[in-house]
N, C-alpha and C positions, 0 to 999 in steps of 0.2 A: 558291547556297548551297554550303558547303566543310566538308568533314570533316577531324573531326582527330582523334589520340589525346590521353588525357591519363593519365601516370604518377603516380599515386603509393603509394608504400610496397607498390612489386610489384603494386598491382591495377593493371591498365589497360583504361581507359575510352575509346568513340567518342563524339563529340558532333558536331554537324552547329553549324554556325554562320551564322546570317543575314546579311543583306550590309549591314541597318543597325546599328551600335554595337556587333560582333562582340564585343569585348574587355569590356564590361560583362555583353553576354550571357554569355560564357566565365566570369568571375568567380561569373556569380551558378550557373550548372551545376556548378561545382566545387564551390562551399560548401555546395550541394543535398545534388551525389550521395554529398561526406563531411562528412557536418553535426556539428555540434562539432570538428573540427580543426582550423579557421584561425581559431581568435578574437583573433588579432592582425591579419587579411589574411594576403593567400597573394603568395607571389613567382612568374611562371610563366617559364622559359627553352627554352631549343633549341639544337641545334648544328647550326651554319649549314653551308654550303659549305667553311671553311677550317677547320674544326672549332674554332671557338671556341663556348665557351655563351657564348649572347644574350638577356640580360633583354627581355623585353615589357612595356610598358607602356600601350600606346597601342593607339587602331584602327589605325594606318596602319603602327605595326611590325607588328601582328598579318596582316594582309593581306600587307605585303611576306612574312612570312617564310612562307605561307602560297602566294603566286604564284612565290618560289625554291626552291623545295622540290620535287624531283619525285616522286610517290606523296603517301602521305598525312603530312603533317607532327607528330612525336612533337614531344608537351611534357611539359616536368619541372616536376612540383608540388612548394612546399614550401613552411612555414609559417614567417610575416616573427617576427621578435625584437621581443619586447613591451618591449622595453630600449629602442627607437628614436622608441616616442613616449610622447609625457608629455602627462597628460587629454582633454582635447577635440582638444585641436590638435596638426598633425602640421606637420615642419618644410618650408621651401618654400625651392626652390631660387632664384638670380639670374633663371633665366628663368622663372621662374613656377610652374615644373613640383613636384608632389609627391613628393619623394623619401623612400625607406623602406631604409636603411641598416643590414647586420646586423654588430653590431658584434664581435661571434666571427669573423666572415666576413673584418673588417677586418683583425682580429689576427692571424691564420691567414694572410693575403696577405702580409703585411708580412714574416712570419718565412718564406713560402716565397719568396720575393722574395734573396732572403740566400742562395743556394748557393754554393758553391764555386766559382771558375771553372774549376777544375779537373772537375768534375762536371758542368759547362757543357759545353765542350769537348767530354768523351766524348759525354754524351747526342747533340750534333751531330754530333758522327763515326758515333756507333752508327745514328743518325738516315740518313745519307746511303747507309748500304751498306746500309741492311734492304732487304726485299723490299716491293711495295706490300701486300700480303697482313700484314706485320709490320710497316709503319704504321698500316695500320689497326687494328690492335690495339692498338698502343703509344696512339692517340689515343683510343680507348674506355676502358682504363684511365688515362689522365692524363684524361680528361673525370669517371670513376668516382672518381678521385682528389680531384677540384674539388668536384664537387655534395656526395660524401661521403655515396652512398644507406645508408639503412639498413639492418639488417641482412634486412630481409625481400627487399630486390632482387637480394639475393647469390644466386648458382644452388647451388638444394639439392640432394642428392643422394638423398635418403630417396625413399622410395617414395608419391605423389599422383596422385590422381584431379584432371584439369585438363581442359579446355575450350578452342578458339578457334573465334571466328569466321571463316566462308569466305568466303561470300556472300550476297546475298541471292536466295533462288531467284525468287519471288514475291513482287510489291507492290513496286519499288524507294523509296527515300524519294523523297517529295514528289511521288508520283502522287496524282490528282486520284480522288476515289469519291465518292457524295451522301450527303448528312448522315444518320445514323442506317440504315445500309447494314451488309450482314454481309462482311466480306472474309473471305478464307481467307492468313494468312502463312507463308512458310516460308521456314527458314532452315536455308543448310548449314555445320555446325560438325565438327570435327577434337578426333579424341581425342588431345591434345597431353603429355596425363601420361605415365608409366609402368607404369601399370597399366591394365588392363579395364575398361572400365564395368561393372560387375554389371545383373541385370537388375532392375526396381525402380525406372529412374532418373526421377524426375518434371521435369518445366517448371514451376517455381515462380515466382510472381509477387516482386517485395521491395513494391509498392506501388500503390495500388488510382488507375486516369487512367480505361480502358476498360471494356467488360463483357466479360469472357472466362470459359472455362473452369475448374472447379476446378483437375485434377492432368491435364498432358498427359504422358502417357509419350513416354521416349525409347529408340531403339533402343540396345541392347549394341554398342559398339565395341570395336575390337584400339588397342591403342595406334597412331597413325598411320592410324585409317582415318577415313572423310568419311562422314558421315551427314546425313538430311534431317531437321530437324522441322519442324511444323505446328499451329500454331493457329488458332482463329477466335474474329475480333474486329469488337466491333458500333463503326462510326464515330462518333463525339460527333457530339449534334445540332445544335451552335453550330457557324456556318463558321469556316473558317480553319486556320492550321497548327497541328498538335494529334502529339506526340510518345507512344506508349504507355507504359505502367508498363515499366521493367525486367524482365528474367525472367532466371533462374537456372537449373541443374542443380542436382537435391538429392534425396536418397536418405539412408533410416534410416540412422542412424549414420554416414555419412559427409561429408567437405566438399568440394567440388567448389571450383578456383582456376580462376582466367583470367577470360574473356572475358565479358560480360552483352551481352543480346540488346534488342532494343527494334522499335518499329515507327514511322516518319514519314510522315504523311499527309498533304492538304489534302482538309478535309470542305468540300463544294462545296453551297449552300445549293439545295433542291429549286424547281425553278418552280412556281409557285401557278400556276392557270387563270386567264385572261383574263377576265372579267366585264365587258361592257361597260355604259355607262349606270350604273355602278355603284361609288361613290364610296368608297374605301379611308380608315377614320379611321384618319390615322396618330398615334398617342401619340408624342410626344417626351420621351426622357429626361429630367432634368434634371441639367445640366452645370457643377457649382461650379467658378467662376474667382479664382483671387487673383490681383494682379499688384503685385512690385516696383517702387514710385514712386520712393525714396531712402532715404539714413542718416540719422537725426535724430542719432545721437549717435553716437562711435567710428568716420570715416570709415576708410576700409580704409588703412592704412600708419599709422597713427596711433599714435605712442609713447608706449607705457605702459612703467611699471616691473615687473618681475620680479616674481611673486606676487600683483600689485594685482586685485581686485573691480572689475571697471568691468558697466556697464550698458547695452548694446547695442539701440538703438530703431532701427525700420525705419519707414517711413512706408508703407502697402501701401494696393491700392483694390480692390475688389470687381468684377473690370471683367467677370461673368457679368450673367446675365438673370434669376436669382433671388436673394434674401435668401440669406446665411447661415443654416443652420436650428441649431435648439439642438442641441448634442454635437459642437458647430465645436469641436477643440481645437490645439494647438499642440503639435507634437511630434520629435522629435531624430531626426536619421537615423543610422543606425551600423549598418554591414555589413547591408543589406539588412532591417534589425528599424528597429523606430519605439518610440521611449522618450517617450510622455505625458508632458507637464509641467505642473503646478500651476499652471497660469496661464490668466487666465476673457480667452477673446478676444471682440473687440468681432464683435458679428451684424450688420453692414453691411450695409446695400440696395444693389442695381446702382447702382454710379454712386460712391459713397461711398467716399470713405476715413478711414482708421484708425492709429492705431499698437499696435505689440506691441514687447516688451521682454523681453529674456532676459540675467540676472545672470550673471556669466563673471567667471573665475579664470584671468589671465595665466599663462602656463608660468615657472617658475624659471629656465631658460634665455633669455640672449640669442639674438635673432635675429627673425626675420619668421615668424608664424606662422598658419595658415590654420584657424578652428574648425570644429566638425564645422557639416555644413548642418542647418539647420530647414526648416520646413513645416508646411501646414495641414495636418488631416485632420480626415474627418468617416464615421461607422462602419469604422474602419480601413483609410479607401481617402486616401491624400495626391491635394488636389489643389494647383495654382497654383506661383508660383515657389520658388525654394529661398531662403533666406537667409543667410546668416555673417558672420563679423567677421574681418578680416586685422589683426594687432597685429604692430609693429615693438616687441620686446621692450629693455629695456633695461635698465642697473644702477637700483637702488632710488633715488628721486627722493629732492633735500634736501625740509627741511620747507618753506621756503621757494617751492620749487616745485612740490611737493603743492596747495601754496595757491594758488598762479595758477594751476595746472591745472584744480584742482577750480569756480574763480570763470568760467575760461574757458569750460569744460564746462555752467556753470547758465545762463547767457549764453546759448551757443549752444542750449541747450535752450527759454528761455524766447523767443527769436528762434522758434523752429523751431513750437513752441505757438500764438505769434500767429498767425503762417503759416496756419496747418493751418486755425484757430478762422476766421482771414478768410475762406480759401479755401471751407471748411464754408457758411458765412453764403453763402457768393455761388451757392453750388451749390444751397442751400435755396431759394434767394431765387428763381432759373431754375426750381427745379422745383415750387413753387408758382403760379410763371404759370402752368403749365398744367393747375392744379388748376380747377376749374367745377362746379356746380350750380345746375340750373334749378328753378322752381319751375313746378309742371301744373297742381295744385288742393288745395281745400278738401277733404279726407274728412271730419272731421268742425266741427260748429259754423262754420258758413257769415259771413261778415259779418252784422253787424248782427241776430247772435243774442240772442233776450233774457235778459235772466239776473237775479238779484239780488244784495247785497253779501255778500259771504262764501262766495258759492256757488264751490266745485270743480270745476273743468271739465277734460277733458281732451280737448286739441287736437292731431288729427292732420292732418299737410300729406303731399301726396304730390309726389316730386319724383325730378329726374333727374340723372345725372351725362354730362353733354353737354362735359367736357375732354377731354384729350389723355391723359391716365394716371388707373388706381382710385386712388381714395382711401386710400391708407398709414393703415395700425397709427400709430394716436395723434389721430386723427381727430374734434374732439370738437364738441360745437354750446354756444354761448354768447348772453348774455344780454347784448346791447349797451347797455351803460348812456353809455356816452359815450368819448371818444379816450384811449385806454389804462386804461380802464376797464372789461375784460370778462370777466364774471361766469360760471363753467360753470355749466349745466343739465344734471340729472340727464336722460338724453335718451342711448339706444342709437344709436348710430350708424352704419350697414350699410355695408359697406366696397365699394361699387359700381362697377363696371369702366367704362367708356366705353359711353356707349349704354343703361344698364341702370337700371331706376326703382326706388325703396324708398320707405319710410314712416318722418321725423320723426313725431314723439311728447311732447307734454311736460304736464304738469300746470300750473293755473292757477287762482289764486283770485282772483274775480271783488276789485275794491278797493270801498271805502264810498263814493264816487263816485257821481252818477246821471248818466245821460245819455249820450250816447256815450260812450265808457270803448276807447282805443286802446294795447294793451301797448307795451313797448320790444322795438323788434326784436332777432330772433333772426337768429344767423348760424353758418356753418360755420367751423373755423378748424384749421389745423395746422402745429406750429411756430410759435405765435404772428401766424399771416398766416390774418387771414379771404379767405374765396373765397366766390364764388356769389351768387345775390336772397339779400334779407332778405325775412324772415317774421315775421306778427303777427298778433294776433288783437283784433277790433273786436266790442266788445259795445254793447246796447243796455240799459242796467244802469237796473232801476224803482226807487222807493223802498220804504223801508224796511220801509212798510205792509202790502207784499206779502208775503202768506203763502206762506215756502217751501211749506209740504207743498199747497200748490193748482197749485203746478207741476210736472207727473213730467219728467221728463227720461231716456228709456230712453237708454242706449249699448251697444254692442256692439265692442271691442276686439280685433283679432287678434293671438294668442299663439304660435300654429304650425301648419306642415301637418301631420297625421299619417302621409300617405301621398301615393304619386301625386307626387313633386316635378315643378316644371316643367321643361318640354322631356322626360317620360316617351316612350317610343316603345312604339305601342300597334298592336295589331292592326285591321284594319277588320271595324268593327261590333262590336268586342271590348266587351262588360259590363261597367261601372265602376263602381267604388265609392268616391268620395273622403271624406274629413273631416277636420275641424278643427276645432281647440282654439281657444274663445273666452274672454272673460273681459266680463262686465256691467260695463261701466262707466260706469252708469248712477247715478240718486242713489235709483233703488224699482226695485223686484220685474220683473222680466219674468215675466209670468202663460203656463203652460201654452197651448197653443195659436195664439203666436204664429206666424208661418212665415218659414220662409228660401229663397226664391224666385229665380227668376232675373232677370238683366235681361239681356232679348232684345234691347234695341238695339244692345247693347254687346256680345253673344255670339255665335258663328258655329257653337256647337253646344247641345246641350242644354236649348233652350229653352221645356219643360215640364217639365224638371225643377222640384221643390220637397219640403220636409219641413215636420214643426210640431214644435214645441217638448213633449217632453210632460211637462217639469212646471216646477213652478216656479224659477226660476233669482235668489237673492238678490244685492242690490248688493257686486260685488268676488267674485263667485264665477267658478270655471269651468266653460265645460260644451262638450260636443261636440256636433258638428255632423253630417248624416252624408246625402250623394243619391247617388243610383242616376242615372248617367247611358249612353249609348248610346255609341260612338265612332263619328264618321262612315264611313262604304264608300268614300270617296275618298280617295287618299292625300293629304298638305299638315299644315300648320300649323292647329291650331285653338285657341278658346279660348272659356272660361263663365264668366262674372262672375254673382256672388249678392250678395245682401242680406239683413238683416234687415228683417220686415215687421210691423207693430203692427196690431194687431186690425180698425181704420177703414182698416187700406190706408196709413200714411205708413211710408217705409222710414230707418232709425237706423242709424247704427255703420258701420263701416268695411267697404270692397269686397272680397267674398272670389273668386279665381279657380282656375281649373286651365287650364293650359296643355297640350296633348300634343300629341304627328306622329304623324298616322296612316302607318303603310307597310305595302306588300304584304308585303315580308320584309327584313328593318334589314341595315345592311352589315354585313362580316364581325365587325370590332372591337366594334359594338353587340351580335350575338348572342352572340358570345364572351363579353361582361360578364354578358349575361343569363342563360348556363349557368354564370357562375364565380359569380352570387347566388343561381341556383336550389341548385348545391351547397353552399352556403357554411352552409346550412339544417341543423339537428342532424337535423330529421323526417326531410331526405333523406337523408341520409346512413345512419341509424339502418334507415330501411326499403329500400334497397338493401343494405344488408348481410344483412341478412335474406331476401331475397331473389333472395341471389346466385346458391343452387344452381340456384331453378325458372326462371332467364333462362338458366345456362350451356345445360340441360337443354333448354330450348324451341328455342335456337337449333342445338344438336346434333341437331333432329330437325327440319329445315329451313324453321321455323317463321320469318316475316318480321318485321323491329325492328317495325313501324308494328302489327301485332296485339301483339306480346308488352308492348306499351305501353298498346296498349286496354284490354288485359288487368288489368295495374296498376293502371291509371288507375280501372278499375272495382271495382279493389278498397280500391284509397284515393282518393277523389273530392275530396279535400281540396285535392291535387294540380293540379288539372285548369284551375282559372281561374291558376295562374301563367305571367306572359306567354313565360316561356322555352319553355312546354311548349302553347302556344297556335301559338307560328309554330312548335313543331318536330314537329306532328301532319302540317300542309299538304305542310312540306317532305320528308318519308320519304315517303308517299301518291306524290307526283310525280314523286322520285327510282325508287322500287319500279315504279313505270307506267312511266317510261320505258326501263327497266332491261326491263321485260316487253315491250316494243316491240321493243326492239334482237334480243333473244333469238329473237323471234317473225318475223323478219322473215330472222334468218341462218337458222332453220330450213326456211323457208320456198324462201328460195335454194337450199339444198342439197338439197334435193327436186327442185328442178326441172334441178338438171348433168343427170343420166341422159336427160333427153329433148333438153337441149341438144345433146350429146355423139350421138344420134342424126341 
């Protein structure tokens, strides 16, 4: 990494430069450190070996003139002429390159271009007999003459307090410290003005990166003398290369010029402990991708007239591993700021492509010209490629060729359409084969249930998604009435990963029919392409004679968990308490006293659990559900299946379960979630704050976490069965015990040097 100065308007600035995209870095530090001055762009130059100024433009001038340079290389700042471009687009040279022309700059060359050659002459004669000491002069004002600094680089005479940088005493840039570390910086600075420091003089921050100090005093200097200052500053806890706020000299009523101090680190991430047997969940980001497929419309060089409206379409594809999510916008780039645009972009799944389209206003100007770039963004972070339009400008088009252009332009668009629409079609079509559902069983109304006509049923199948990909947003189940004939049913549909089982659901009215009675199968479908078994239901349908009300039909319905979701992670032996929200979906009464029981063939824990119903539950109501179960002492996978049980003993309604992993103590990521939902709690929060004096106060008197928790815990009991605070009792206990080993064991030793030593 390389340092360098940068002038302007008499302040000067150091800035360190990376070794990737140096010249974009430089850009965007300059426009930082003087924000609002360059809202046209900035020009940056140097004066080379032969004393010419040498525009930069590039990495690779920026390097050269940075590896010709011996010491540190000065650049001159100055702000481009907002004369040289017009709207979006800036003008582009033959080879490609963007040029930014000041056209005062132009006019000013041309007329100093025009001397006398009699004035020629001298300067070359005066030239050849000077001294080297008097070219060097001569080339700093003919350089001073050029750039034409302002009046603030002119050397003042008046009387200022000023500042420069020396060195750095301590911490050079880009030493290595661990994240969230206290370093001590110092730096020695030269009282460079004509005056005294007074005493009073502070280190004053201009903007908040670190944690430092309020006001650091500086020592009083003689004009010309070297002083040391010091701070201390805490390292940011994210790794990586990390730059300090700026600091200043400043003191009441006066202003200190010259030089700003800063600090360059690299915060180096702390090693976590080794854990063996012990499985790290790593959370993965998630990373939006757009990518550049082609032009649908205005391919780049494409001649437009002067002033014309044209319409710029990109073809792009989604080529990340997640959906666009909603507040995907599309937005303009311009000097490091992002300008929103009115415009609703398509939310594309991996794989998918799209188009976007942005209205654009030709330049008045002939020529070739480049628009600003676009990009996606999504909460103010751009991701994926850039986009633009290259327009060969031209005079204003006859009417006549207005009209072939415009009939060219719908052509190639409604070409470009088909395209896209086939292409679409063939990618759905791939990713539907690997759509699948299985069917497992009957939950409720078995084959060959009996029923009568007009009767209401509802039919639950339980089934699996044994493809290759879940099930996509749009996912719906249909009523197969025959070949492109298919009917939606109102029927929720669980959007299931590979591997993972749900419950179809649908209603049914038995037909006037007797005798076996088999519905029209039911299928899964998305995008118009069913997948998976078909499903039905087969009744045993009696006549008409049959009095409904001498057939009760209980059902029982699952509506939700309340608690406890599956895959909970639970302590051994840990008290449970589950329940769930039903709904009767039956045609009568569930009477008080029925029970919800386990089924022990099916369950590998809790298999004397059960409750009763204690009151009446009417048809189409809801009601909860609620057992007390054990969690096994051995760590593993477990699981309790219930039922509804009717008074004689036969079990109705749909299978209810809890899932959980017992462990001795979850991995790190699992407890971390379980202390971010224990605080996440108003109660906890509310009574830690309250609390805060009697815990600073307890541990100030060397009292241990694992009591001052007991302690709590006994005053608010409420607390006690949440699992965050069930593994965090075992693990303080074991950590404090072994902590009392260690202690007990060095004491121990040191007792016994004196008789060693004899």
């Amino acid at each position: 990494m390389s340092a360098v100065k940068i002038v302007y308007q008499g302040d000067i600035r150091r800035v360190s430069l990376p070794e990737e995209e140096p010249f974009a870095f430089l850009e965007k530090e300059v426009i930082r450190i003087f924000e609002g001055e360059f809202k046209h762009g900035i020009v940056i130059r140097y004066v080379d070996d032969e004393e010419d100024l040498v525009t930069i433009t590039t990495d690779m001038e920026l390097l050269e003139a940075v590896n010709s340079t011996e010491g540190t290389l000065k650049l001159r700042i100055s702000a481009c002429n907002p004369d040289d471009s017009e709207g979006e687009f800036v003008k582009v040279s033959k080879d490609g390159r963007s040029v930014i022309l000041s056209k005062q700059a132009e006019k000013k060359s041309e007329v100093e271009k025009k001397p006398s050659m009699e004035k020629k002459a001298k300067a070359a004669a005066k030239a050849d007999d000077a001294t080297p000491l008097e070219k060097e002069s001569k080339v700093t004002e003919d350089l001073k003459s050029e750039v034409k600094l302002p009046e603030k680089e002119k050397v003042c005479e008046k009387k200022s307090y000023s500042v420069s940088f020396v060195t750095d005493v301590t911490i050079p840039d880009n030493s290595e410290h661990p994240c969230g570390s206290l370093i001590t910086k110092t730096w020695r600075v030269k009282n460079t003005g004509n005056l005294a420091w007074p005493t009073g003089v502070y280190l004053i921050w201009t903007e908040t990166k670190f944690e430092v100090e309020d006001e650091i005093p500086v020592p009083a200097l003689a004009p010309g003398k070297e002083g040391d200052v010091s701070i201390v500053l805490r390292v940011p806890a994210k790794a990586g290369t990390h730059q300090s706020q700026s600091f200043k000299l400043s003191s009441e009523g006066n202003t200190f010029e010259g030089d700003q101090l800063w600090a360059l680190v690299k915060a180096k991430a702390r090693k976590a402990p080794v854990q063996p047997e012990k499985k790290a969940v790593i959370e993965k980001k998630v990373q939006l991708k757009a990518k550049f497929v082609e032009d649908v419309t205005i391919p780049d060089g494409m001649k437009v007239e002067a002033g014309a409206q044209v319409v710029k379409q990109w073809l792009i594809e989604n080529n990340g591993a997640t959906k666009w999510p909603e507040g995907t916008v599309l937005v303009k780039l311009q000097d490091s700021r992002q300008f929103e645009l009115d415009y609703k972009v398509p939310l594309l799944a991996p794989g998918e492509k799209g188009i976007i389209s942005v209205t654009m206003t030709a330049p008045k100007k002939r020529g070739i010209f480049k628009s600003r770039n676009y990009s996606l963004a999504h909460e103010g972070k751009v991701f994926g490629d850039n986009y633009w339009a290259q327009l060969n400008v031209t005079k204003p088009f006859s009417e006549a060729r207005k009209l072939k252009e415009a009939a060219k332009a719908e052509k190639k668009a409604a070409r470009a359409a088909k395209k896209l629409e086939k292409q679409v079609r063939k990618e759905r079509k791939s990713f539907c084969k690997k759509l699948n559902a299985k069917f497992i069983e009957d939950v409720t109304i078995p084959d060959g249930f009996e029923a009568v006509p007009g009767q209401v049923l509802t039919k639950t199948w339980k089934i699996k998604n044994d493809g290759q990909v879940a099930w996509p947003e749009g996912t719906r189940m249909v009523n197969w009435m025959g070949k492109g004939n298919n009917q939606p049913v109102d029927c929720k549909v669980p959007l299931l990963k590979p591997g993972e089982c749900g419950l179809l659901t649908v209603s049914y009215t038995v037909p006037e029919k007797t005798g076996k009675v088999k519905s029209t199968h039911y299928s899964l479908e998305f995008a118009g392409t069913k997948f998976g078994d078909h499903y039905w239901i087969l009744l045993k349908v009696k006549g008409k004679t049959m009095r409904k009300e001498s057939k009760k039909i209980f059902g029982a319905q699952f509506v939700k968990d309340v608690n406890i979701p599956d895959g909970t992670i639970v302590a051994p032996g840990q008290q449970l308490v589950k329940s769930w929200i039903l709904k009767n979906s039956g045609n009568c009464t569930i009477p008080a006293g029925f029970k919800f029981v386990c089924l022990k063939k099916a369950s590998t824990f809790g298999k004397d659990a059960e409750t009763e119903i204690s009151q009446d539950v009417k048809s189409g109501d809801h009601f909860a559900v609620t057992v007390k179960l054990a969690a096994p002492t051995v760590p593993g996978e477990y699981s309790a299946q219930f039922r509804m049980e009717s008074a004689d003993g036969k079990r109705f309604g749909h299978k209810y379960w809890v899932n959980v992993r017992v462990s001795a103590f979850p991995a790190p990521a699992d407890f971390k979630a379980m202390a971010m939902n224990f605080l996440a709690d108003r109660k906890v929060v509310e009574v830690l704050q309250a609390e805060l004096p009697y815990i600073i106060m307890e541990i100030r008197q060397g009292k241990k976490i694992s009591t001052i928790i007991e302690a709590l815990l006994a005053k608010y009991p409420m607390f006690e069965k949440h699992v965050f605070i069930i593994f965090l009792k075992p693990y303080l206990k074991s950590a404090e015990s072994f902590m009392g080993d260690q202690l007990s064991a060095l004491m121990k030793m040191y007792s016994l040097m004196p008789l060693m030593k004899q």
